[in-house]
C-alpha positions as CSV (number, residue, x, y, z in Angstrom):
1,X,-56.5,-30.6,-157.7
2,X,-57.4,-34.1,-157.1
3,X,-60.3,-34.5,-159.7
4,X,-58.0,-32.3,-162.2
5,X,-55.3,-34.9,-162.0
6,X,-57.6,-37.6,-162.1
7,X,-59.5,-36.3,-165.6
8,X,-56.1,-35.7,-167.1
9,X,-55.2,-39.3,-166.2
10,X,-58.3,-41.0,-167.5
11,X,-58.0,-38.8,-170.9
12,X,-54.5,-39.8,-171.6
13,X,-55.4,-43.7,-170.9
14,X,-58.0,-43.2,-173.5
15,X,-56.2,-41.8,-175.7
16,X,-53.8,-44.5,-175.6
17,X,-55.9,-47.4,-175.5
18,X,-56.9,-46.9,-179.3
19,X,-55.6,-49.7,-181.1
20,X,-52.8,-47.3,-184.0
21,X,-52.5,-48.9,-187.8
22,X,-50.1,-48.5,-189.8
23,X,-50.6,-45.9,-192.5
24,X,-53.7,-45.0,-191.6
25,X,-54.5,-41.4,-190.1
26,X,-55.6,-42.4,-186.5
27,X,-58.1,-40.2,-184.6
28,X,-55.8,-40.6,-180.8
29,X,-53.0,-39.2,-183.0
30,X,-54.8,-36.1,-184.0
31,X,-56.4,-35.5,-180.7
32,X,-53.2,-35.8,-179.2
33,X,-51.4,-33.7,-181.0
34,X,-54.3,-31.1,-180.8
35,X,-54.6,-31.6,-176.9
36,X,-50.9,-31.9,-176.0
37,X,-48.5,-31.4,-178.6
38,X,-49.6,-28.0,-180.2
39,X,-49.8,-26.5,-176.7
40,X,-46.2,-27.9,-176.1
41,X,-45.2,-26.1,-179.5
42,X,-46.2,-22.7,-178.4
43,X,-44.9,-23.2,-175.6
44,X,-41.6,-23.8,-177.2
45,X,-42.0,-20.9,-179.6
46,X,-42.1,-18.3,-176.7
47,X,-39.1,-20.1,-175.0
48,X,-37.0,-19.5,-178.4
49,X,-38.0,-16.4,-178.8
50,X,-36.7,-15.9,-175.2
51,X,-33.6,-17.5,-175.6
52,X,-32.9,-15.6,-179.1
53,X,-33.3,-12.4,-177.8
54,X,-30.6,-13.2,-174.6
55,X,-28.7,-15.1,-177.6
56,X,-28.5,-12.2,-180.0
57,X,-25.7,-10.4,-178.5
58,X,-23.0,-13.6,-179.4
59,X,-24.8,-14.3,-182.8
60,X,-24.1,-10.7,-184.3
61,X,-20.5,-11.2,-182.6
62,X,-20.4,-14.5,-184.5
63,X,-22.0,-13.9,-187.6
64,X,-25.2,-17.0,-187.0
65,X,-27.7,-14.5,-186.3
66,X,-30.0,-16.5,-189.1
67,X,-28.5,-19.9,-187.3
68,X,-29.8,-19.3,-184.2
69,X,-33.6,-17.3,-185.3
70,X,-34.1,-20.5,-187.2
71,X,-33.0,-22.9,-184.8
72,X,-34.5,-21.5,-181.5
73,X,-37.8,-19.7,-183.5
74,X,-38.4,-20.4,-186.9
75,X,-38.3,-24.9,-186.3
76,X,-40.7,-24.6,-183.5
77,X,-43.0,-22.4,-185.6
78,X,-43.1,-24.8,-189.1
79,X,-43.4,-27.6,-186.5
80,X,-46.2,-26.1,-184.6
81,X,-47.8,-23.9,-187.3
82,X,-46.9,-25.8,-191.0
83,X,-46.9,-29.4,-190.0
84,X,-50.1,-31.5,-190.9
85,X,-52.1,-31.8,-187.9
86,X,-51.4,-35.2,-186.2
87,X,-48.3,-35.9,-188.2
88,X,-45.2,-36.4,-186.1
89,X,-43.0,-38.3,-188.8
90,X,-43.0,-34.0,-190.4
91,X,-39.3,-33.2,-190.5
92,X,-38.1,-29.6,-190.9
93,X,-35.6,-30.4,-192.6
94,X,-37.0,-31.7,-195.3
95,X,-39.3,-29.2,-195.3
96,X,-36.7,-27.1,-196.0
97,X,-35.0,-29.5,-198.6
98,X,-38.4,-29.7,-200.6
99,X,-37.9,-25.6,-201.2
100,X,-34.3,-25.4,-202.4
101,X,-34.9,-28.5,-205.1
């Protein structure tokens, strides 16, 4: 457990001991999106999912069915599955502004 906590620490202080420019693509933003944010994303998709499907019951009630599956499911897939791979300036809402023009 030791040596696991250990390699995880001495990736993450690599990762952010590159030097980060501004407007350029950096490699430590990619990898870490790859390595930790992605993961996280899934993650979060399931845990929608979840919390839609014990949600679902007061949406029909309410009339926000489509509210709540794109809150709670469809943001964490386009942010996960759609956005540009190390990009974390992507907004989903202006992904979605971009298809209603």
């Amino acid at each position: 457990m030791k040596k696991i906590l250990a390699l995880v620490l001495a990736v993450t202080f690599v990762l952010a001991s590159v030097p980060a420019f501004a407007g350029n693509e950096n490699d430590s933003d990619i990898a870490g999106d790859i390595i930790f944010a992605r993961p996280l994303g899934l993650a979060s998709i399931v845990a929608g999912a979840g919390l839609f499907i014990v949600s679902l019951p007061f949406s029909l009630m309410t009339g926000s069915v489509n509210k709540a599956g794109q809150t709670l499911v469809g943001n964490p897939v386009k942010y996960t599955l759609v956005r540009p791979i190390g990009d974390f300036d992507y907004s989903v809402d202006a992904d979605r502004e971009d298809t209603n023009k």
